[in-house]
Backbone bond lengths (Angstrom), bond angles and torsions (degrees), N, CA, C in turn:
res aa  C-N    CA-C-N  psi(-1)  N-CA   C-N-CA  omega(-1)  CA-C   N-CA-C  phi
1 X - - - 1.436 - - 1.515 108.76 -
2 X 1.279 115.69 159.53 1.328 117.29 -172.57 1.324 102.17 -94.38
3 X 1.475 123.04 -166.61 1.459 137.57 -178.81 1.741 89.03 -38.62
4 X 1.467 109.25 162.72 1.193 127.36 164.92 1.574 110.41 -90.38
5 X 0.979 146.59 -23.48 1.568 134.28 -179.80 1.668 98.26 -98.68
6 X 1.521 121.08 2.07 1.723 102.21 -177.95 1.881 103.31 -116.74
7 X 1.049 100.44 -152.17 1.719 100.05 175.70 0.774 88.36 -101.86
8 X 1.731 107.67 153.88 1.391 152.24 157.16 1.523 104.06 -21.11
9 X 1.302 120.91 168.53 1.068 117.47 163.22 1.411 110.89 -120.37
10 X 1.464 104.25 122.49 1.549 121.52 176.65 1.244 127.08 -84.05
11 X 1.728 123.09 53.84 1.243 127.72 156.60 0.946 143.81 -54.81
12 X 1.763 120.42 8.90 1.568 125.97 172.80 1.247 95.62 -94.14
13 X 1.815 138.13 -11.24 1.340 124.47 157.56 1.504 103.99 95.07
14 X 1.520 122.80 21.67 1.505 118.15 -168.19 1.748 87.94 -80.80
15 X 1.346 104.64 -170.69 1.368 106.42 168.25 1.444 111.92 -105.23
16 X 1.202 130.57 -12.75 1.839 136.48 176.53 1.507 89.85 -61.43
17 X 1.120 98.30 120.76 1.797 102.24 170.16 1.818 104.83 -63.17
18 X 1.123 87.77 178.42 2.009 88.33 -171.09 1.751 80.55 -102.90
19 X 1.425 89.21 158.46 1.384 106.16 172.20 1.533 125.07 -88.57
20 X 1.420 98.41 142.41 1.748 109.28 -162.40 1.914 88.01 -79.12
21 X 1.332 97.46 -175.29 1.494 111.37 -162.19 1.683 100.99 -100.46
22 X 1.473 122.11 9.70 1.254 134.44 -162.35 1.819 126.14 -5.76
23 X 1.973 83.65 87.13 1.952 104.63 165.38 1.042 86.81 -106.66
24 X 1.866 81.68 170.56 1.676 99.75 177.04 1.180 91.30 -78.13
25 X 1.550 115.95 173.37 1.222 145.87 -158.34 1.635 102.47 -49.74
26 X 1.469 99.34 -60.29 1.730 119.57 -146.80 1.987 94.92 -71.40
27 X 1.890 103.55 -7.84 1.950 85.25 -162.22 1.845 94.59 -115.40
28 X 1.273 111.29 138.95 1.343 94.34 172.06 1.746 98.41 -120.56
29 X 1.427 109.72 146.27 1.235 144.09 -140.80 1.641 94.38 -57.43
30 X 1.217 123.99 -42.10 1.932 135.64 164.54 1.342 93.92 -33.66
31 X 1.725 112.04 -89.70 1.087 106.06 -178.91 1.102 131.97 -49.21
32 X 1.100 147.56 -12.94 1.519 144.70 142.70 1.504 155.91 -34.27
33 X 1.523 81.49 -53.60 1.536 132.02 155.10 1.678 106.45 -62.52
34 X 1.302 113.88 -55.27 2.134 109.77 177.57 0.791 113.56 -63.24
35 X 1.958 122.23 -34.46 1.417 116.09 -177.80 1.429 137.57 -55.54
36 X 1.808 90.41 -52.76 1.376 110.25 148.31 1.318 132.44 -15.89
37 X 1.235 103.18 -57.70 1.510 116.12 -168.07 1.652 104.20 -82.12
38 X 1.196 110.89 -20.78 1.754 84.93 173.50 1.678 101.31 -130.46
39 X 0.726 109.95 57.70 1.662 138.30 165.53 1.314 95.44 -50.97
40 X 1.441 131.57 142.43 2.168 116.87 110.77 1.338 112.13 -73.97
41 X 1.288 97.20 -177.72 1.486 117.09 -174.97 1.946 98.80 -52.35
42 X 0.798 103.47 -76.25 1.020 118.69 -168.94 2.341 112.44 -53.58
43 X 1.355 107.32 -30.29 1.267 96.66 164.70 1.588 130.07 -97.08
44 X 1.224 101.00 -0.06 1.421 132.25 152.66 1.692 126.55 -36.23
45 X 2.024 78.47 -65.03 1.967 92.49 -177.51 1.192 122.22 -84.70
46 X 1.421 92.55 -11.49 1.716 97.03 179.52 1.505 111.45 -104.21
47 X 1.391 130.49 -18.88 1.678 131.11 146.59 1.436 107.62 -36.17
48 X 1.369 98.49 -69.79 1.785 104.30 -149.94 1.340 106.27 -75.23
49 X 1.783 106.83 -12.00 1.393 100.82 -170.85 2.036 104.30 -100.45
50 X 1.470 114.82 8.90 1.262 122.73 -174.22 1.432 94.36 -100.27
51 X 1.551 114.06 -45.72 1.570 97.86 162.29 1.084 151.21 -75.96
52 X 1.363 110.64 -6.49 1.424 117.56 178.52 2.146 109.06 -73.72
53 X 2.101 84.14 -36.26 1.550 75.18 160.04 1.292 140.36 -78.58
54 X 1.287 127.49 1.30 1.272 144.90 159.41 1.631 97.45 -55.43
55 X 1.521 107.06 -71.74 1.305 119.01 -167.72 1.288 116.11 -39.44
56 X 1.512 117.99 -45.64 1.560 126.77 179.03 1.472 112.44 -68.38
57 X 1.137 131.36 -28.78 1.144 135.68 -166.26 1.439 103.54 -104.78
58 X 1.322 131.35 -9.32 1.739 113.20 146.79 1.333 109.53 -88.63
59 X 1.506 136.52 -20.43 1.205 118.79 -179.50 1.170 114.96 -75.30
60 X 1.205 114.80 -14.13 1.879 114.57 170.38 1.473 108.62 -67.49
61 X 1.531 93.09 -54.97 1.723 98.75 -166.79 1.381 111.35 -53.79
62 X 1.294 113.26 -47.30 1.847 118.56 175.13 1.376 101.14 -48.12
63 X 1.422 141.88 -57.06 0.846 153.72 -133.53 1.512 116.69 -87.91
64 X 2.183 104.80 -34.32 1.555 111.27 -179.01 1.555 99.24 -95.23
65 X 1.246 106.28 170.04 1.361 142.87 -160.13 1.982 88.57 -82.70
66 X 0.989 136.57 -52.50 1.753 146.87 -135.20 1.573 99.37 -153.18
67 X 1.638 111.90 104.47 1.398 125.91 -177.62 1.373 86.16 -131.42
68 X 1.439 115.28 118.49 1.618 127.84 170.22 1.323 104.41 -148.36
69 X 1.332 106.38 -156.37 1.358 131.67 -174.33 1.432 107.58 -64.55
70 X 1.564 126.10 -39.23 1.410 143.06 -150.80 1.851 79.80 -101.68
71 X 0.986 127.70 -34.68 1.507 115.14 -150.00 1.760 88.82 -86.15
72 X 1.433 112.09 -42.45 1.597 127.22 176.18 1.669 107.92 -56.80
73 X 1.108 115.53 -32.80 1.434 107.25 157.25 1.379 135.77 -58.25
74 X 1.281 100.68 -61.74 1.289 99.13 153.28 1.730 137.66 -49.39
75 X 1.046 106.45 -61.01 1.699 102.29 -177.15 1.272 109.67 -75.28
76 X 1.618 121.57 -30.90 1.309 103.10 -142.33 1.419 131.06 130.59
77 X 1.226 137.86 155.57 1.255 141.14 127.01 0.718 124.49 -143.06
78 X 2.071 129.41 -177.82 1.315 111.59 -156.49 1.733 123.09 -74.77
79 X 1.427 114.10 3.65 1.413 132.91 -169.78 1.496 98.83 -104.81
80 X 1.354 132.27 -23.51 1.426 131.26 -162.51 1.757 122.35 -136.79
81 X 1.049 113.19 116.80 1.868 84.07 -177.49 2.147 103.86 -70.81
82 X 1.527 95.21 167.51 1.146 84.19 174.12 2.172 123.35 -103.50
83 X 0.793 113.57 -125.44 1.575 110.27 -171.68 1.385 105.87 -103.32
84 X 1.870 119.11 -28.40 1.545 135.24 -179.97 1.484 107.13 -88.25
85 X 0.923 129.33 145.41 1.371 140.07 -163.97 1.582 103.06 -93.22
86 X 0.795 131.41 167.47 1.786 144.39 148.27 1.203 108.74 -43.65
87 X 1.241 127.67 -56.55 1.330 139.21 -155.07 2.063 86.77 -79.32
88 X 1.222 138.76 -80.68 1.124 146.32 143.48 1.571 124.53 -8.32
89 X 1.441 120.99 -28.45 1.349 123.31 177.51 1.320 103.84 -89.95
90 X 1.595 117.74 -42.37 1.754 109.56 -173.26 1.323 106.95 -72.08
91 X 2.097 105.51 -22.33 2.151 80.80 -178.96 1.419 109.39 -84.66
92 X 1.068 117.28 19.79 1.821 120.29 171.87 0.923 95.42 -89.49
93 X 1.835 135.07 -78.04 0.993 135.89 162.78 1.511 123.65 -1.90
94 X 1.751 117.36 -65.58 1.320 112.92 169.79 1.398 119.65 -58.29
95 X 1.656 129.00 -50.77 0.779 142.69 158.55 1.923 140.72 -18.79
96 X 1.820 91.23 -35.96 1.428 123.28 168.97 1.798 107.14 -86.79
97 X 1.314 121.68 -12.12 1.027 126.22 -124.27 1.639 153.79 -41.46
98 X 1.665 73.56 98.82 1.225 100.66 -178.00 1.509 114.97 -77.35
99 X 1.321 127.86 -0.70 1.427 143.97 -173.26 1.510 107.14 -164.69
100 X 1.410 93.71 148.99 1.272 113.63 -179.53 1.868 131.24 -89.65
101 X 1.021 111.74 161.59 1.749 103.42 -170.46 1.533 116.20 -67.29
102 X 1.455 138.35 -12.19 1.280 161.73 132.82 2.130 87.08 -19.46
103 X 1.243 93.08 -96.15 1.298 125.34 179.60 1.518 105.06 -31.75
104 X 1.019 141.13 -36.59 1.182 143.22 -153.27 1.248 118.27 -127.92
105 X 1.482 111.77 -3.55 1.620 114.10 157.50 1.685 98.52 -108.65
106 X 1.276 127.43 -21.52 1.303 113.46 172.45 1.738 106.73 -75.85
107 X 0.814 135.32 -24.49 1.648 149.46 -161.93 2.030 84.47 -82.82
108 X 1.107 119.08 -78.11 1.662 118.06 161.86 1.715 117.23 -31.34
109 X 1.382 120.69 -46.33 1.259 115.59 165.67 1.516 127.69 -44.62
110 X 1.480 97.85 -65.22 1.262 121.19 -164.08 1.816 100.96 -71.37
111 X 1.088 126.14 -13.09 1.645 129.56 171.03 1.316 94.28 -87.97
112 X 1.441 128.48 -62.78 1.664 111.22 163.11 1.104 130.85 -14.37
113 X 1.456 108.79 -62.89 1.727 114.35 -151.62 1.979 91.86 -84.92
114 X 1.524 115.02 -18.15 1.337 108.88 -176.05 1.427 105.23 -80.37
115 X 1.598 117.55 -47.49 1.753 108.07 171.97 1.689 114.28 -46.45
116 X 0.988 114.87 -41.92 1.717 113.13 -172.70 1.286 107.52 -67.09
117 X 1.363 129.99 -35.29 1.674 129.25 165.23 1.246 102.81 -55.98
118 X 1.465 120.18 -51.45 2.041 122.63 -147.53 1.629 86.05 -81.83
119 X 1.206 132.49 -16.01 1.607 115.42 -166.07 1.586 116.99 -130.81
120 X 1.325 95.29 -12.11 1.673 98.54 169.23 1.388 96.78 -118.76
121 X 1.548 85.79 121.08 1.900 93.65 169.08 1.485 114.13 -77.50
122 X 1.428 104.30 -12.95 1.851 92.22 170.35 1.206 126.25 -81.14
123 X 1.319 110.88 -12.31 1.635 115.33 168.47 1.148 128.54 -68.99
124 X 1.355 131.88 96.91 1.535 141.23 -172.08 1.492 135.21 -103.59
125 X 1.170 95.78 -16.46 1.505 132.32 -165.20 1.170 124.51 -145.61
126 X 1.631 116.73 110.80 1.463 131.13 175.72 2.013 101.72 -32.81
127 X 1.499 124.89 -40.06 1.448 134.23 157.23 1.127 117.82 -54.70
128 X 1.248 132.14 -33.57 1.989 114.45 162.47 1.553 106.45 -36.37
129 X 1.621 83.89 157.16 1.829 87.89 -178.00 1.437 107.37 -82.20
130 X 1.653 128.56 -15.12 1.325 103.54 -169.92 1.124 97.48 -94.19
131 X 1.165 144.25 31.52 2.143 140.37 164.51 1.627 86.89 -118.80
132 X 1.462 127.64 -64.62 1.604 122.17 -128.33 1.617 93.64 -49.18
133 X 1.235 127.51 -40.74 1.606 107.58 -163.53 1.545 122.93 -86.97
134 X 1.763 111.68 -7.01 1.057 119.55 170.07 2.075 97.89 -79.08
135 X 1.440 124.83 -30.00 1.434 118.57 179.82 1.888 96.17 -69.62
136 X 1.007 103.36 -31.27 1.233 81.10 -167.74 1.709 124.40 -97.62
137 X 1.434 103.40 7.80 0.908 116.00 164.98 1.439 126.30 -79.79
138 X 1.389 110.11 -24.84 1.728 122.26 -174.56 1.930 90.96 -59.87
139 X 1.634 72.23 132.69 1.756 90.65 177.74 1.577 126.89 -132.32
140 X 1.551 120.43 32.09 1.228 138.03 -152.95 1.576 88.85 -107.27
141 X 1.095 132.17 -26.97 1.368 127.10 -170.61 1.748 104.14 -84.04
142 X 1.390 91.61 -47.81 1.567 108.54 176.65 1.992 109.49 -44.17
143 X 1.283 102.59 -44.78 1.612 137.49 -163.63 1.647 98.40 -70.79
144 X 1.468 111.20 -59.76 1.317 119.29 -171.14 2.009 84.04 -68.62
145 X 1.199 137.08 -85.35 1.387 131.25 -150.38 1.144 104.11 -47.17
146 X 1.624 134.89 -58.51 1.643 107.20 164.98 1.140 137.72 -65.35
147 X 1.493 138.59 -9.34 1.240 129.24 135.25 1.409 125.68 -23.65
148 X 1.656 110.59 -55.49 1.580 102.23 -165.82 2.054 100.85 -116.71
149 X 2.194 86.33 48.25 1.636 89.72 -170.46 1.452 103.81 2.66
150 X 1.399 106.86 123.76 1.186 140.33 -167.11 1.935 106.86 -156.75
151 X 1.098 120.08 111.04 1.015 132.71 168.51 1.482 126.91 -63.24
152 X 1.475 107.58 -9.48 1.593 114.90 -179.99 1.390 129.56 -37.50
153 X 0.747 157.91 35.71 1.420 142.16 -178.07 1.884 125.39 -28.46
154 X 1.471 94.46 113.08 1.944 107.10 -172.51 1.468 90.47 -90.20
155 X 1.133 112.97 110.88 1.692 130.13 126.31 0.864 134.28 -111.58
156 X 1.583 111.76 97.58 1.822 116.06 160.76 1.079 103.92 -161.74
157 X 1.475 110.96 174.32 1.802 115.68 177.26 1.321 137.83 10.32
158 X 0.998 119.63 -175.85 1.182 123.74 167.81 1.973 116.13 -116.69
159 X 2.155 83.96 -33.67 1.561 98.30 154.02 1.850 115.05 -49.72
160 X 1.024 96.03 -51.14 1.546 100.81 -170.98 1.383 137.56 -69.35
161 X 1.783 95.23 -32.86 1.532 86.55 164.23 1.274 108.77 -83.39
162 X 1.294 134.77 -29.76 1.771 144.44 175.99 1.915 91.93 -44.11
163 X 1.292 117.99 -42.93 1.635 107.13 169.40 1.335 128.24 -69.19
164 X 1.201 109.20 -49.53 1.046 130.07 -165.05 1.815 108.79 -61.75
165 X 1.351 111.30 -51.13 1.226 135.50 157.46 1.710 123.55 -40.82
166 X 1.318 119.97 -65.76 1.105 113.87 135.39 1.775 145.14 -43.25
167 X 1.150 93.21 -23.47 2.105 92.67 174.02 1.917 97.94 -72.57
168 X 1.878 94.64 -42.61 1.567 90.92 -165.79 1.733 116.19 -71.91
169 X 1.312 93.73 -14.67 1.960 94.13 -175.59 1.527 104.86 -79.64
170 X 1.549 102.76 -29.27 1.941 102.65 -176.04 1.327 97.81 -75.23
171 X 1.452 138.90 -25.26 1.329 129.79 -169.99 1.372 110.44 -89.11
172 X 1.247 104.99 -30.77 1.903 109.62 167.73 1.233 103.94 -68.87
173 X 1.679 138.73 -62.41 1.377 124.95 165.40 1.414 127.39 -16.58
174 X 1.243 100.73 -58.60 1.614 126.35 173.48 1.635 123.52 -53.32
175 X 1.390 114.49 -34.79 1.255 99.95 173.89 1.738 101.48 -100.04
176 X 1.350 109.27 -7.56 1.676 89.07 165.91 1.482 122.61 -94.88
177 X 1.570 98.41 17.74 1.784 108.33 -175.68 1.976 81.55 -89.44
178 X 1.297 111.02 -42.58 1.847 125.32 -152.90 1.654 84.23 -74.11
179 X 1.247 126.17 -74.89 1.633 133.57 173.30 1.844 98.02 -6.31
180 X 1.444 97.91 -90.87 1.331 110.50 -164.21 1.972 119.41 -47.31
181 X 1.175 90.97 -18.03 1.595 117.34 -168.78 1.217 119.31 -77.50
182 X 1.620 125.26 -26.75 1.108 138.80 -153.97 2.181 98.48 -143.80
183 X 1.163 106.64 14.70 1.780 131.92 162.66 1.851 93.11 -99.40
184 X 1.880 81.63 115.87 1.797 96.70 167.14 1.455 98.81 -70.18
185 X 1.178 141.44 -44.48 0.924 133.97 -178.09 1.998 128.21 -107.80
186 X 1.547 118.27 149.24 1.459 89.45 -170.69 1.540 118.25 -103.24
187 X 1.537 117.49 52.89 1.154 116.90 168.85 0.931 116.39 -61.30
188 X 1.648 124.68 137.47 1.355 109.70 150.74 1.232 157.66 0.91
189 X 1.189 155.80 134.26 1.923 114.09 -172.90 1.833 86.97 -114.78
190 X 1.278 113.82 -24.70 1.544 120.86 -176.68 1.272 101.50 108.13
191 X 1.731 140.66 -139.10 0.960 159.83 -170.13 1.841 128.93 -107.43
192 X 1.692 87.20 -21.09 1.786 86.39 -165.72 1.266 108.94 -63.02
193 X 1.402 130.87 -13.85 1.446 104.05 175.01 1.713 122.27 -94.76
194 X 1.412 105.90 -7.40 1.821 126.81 177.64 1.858 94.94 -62.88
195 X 1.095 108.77 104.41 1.609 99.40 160.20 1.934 96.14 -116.64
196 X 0.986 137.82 -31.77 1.485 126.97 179.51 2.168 108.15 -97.19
């Protein structure tokens, strides 16, 4: 793969350009990636959980027919929130489905476990009691390894699967941002390719 903030590199020579890593403008994907890494608990859930709403809110937009002024009200952009909530954008999202119910109660989790950081200052730690059972409830990782029966066994954190969990929901976002992106037309496709 090429640099991380540019496109892929398309050495099989098709003519579909390769797909960019789609940030907003101002973040490139390095820096993203460092931030990550020296996070607390708490700037952690609210990073990964500000991008994932990014993430949801281009896979819609790719996805609808009419992105304007009225549609920017609603969702959002990357300068503004919009009038639909997070919690409200992923069940459209499912709803469109562009994601699956796996996906879409962990996507509800992970906005959970980020309000309880952004509004309780005592929450410091993915281990406080008002997150640990929503972290340990996320089950998309669990979801993805039996999908591709996988014998893996995850032990670590609670930080970690709360990451880990999040990398995999932005990358599922992501290929239904790429899906919809690369349709001449924007019908629906339905469900057959949503298995999480």
């Amino acid at each position: 793969m090429a640099e991380l903030d540019g496109p892929e590199s398309n050495a099989g020579g098709s003519d579909v350009p390769a797909p960019e890593w789609d940030l907003p403008k101002d973040l490139a994907a390095k820096d993203y990636f460092e931030e990550i890494k020296c996070q607390t608990d708490r700037g952690l859930a609210v990073l990964m959980t500000g991008f994932l709403e990014y993430r949801v809110r281009r896979a819609i937009k790719q996805a609808m027919n009419v992105w304007d002024k009225h549609a920017e009200s609603i969702f959002g952009t990357d300068s503004s929130p919009g009038e639909l909530s997070f919690k409200y954008q992923c069940r459209m999202a499912y709803g469109m489905g562009l994601i699956g119910p796996v996906t879409l109660a962990d996507l509800d989790r992970v906005g959970r476990i980020r309000n309880k950081f952004a509004h309780r200052p005592t929450v410091k730690s993915f281990d406080h009691e008002a997150v640990r059972d929503l972290c340990d409830e996320l089950e998309i990782l669990g979801a993805w390894d039996k999908w591709w029966h996988s014998k893996h066994v995850r032990e670590h954190t609670r930080r970690e699967n709360f990451r880990q969990s999040a990398e995999l929901l932005s990358n599922m976002l992501f290929a239904a941002y790429i899906a919809f992106s690369q349709q001449t037309t924007r019908a629906n496709p339905g469900r057959q390719n949503i298995f999480l």
